[in-house]
N, C-alpha and C positions, 0 to 999 in steps of 0.2 A: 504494500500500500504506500503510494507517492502522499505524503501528510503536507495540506497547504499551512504555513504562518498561523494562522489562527487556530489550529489541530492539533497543537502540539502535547495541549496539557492532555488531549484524549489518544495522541499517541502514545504517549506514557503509561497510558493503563491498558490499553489493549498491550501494548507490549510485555508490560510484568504478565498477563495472561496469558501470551503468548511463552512468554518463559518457564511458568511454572509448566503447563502442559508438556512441555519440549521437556526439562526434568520429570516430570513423570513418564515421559514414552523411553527416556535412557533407564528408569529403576522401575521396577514392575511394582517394586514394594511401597509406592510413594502414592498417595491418593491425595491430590489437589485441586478435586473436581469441585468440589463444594467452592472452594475458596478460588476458583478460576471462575465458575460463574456468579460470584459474587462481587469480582471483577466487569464481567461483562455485564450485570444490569448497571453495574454505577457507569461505563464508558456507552451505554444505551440514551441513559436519562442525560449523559454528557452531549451527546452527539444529538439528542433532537433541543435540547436547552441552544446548542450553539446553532444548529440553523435555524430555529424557531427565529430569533433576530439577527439574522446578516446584516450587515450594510451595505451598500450599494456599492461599495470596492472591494465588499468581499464578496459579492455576486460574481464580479467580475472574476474574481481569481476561480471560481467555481466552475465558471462559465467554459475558462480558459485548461482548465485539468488537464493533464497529458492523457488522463484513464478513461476521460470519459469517451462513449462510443463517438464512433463518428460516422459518415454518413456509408462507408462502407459496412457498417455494422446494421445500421439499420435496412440496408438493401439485404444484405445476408437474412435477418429476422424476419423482417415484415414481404418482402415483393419475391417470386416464384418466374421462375425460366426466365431471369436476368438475362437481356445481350448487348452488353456493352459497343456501343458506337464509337469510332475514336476518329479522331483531327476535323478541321475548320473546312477542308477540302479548296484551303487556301495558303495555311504555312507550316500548319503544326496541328501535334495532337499536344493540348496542355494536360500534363497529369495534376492539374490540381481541382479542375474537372470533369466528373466522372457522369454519365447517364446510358442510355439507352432502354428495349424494350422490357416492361414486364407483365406478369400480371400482381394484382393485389386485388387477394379476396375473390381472386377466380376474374379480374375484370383488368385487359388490358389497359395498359396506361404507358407513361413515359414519365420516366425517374430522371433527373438532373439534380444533383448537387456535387458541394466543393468538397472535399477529402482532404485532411491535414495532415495524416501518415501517423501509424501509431510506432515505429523507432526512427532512431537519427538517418537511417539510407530511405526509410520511406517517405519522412517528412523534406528530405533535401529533394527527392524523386517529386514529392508534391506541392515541392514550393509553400509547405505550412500552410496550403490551403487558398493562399491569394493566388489568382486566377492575372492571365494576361492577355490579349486579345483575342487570341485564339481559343482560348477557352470560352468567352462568352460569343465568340463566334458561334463553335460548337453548338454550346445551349440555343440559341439561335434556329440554325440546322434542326434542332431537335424539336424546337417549340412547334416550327413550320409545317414538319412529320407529323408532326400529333395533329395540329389543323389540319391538315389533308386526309388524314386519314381517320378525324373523331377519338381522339383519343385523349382523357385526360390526363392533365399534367400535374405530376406531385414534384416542387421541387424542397430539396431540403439544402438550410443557410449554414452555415461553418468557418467564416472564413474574419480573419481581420482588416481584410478592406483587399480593393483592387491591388497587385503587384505594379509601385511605383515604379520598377526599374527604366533604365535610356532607353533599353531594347522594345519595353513593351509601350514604351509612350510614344517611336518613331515609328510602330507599328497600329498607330491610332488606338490607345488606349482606352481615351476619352469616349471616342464616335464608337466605340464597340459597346462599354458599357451602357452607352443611351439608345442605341438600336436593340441590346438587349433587354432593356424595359420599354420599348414601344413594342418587342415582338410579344412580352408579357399581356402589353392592354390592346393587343389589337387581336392576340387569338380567339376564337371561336369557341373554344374547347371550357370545360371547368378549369383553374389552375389553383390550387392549395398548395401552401408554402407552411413550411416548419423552421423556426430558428432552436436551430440541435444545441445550439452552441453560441458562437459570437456570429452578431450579426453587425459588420462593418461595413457603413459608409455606402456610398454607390456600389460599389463590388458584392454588398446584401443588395439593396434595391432592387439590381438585376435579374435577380432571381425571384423576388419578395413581391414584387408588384401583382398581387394574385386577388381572385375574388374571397376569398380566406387565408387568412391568415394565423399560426398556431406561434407561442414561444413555448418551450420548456420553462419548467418555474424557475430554474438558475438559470437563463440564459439574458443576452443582453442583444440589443440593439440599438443604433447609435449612430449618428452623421457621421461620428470622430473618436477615437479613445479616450481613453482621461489622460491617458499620457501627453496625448497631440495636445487634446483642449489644453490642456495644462501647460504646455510649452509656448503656448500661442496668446495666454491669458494674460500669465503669471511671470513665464519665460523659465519656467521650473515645472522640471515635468515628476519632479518631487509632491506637485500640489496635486496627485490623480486622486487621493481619495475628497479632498475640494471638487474637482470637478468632476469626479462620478453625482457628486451629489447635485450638483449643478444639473445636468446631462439626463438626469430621470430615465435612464437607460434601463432599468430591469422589465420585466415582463406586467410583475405588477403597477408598475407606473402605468407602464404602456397601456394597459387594458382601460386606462382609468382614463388615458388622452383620447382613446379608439382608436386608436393605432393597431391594436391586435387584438382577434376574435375571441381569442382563446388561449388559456394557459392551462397548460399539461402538468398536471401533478409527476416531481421526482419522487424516488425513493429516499427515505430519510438519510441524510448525509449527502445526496446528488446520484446524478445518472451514474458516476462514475463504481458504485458503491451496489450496485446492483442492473446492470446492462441491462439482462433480460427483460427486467420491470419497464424499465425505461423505454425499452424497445414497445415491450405489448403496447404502453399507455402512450405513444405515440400513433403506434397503428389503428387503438380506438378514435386519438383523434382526427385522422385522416380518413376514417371512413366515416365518423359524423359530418366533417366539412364535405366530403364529398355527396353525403345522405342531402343536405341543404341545398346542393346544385341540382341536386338531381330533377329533372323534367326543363327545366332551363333551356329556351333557345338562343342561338347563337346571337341573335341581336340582346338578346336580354342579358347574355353572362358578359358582352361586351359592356354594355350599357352599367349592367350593376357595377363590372371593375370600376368604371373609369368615374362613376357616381362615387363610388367608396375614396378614392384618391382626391376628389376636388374638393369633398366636405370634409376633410380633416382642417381641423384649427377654426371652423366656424362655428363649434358650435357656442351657442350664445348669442350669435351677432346678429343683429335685427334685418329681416330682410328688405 
């Protein structure tokens, strides 16, 4: 178990638990069953006291876990005869990008989302999840597939924002991300979006711009990090737990701006701390948002996207 800063007093007790048990598996004669789980109800009540009140920079750190699934995990769990689609069919195949066909729930569809590599060769293979033009090229390609052919779109968000590098900005960074959220509000199709994880800047957007949209309960989304914001404010990017709170980036904020349909109950301690959970109770809620499309015509799932995007930030304001 990777323990974030704020865990530490509960990694202290699962681990004397973890020790005593380790001593009794070397002496056959040593019984510290009792007294190990009497360790593990007090690191229980530890662990749901500490996320019962996160703060909003330790969201973030939750959000961001090395353990928690990611969206290859959730393609494994939830979607059946996966076929992966790969390159832009113009420069590149970006592996921070992953989609193609499947089904979910017995009902074809088209999976797109970002993948952040779960060790050091897969997360350098995927670029930590920031996508480059070709990547939301790709998704692109993919959206357009699903339009032609009636297939709904799940996409799932992961990532900490667009890959700023020289390469991907002389390769129209910009013009890739905004064509792939005009391909989101112009499809015909259902489109439900999940933020797994971190939902960064335009580089979320582009996948995000959906008629539903779902966050996990630790997850975030956010114009900018706290680090940026914070470097941009303050000029100290020391001040991120300031502007997390500034940023109103968690999911619960979010639901409360309308910004997001829906938040996905984790497991206590986070996705990371139990995958499979995390997995089902995501899959519930992609087939609720999809349940809500359903009979929907193609002018009306246009219509309600681009309705949902124009009325955020008004409400209140007189017409």
């Amino acid at each position: 178990m990777n323990y974030l800063e704020f865990e530490k007093p509960l990694a202290e007790i699962e681990g004397k638990a973890e020790e005593l048990r380790a001593m009794a598996r070397s002496n056959d004669e040593m019984d510290v069953e009792a007294e190990a789980a009497a360790l593990d109800a007090k690191a229980d009540a530890m662990l749901a006291n500490i996320y019962g009140k996160l703060t909003r920079w330790q969201k973030c750190q939750v959000a961001r876990h090395a353990d928690r699934p990611h969206c290859r995990d959730y393609i494994d769990a939830l979607f059946d005869e996966y076929t992966p689609l790969a390159g832009d069919r113009n420069f590149a195949d970006d592996h921070a990008v992953m989609g193609g066909l499947a089904r979910f729930r017995d009902r074809p569809v088209v999976v797109i989302g970002h993948e952040k590599g779960h060790d050091t060769n897969s997360r350098i293979e995927r670029n930590f999840g920031m996508a480059r033009p070709e990547g939301y090229r790709k998704a692109i390609r993919l959206m357009q597939m699903a339009d032609k052919f009636s297939l709904p779109v799940v996409s799932l968000v992961d990532t900490p924002g667009a890959y700023p590098g020289k390469g991907a900005e002389e390769r129209g960074q910009s013009e890739a991300i905004a064509r792939s959220t005009q391909a989101c509000l112009t499809i015909g199709v259902p489109l439900v979006s999940v933020i797994i994880g971190e939902g960064g800047s335009g580089g979320a957007v582009a996948f995000a711009t959906a008629n539903k949209l779902a966050m996990l309960e630790h997850s975030i989304y956010s114009v900018i990090s706290p680090e940026g914001c914070a470097s941009i404010l303050w000029k100290d990017a020391e001040k991120m737990r300031e502007a997390a709170e500034a940023l109103r980036l968690t999911a619960q904020d979010l639901l409360e701006l309308g910004v997001t349909d829906l938040v996905v109950p984790e497991p206590r301690g986070g996705a990371h701390r139990d995958k499979l959970t995390a997995c089902t109770n995501v899959g519930k809620a992609i087939e609720t948002m999809l349940a809500d499309l359903q009979g929907l015509d193609r002018a009306a799932l246009i219509s309600q996207r681009r309705r949902k995007f124009l009325d955020m930030g008004t409400a209140g304001i007189a017409a």
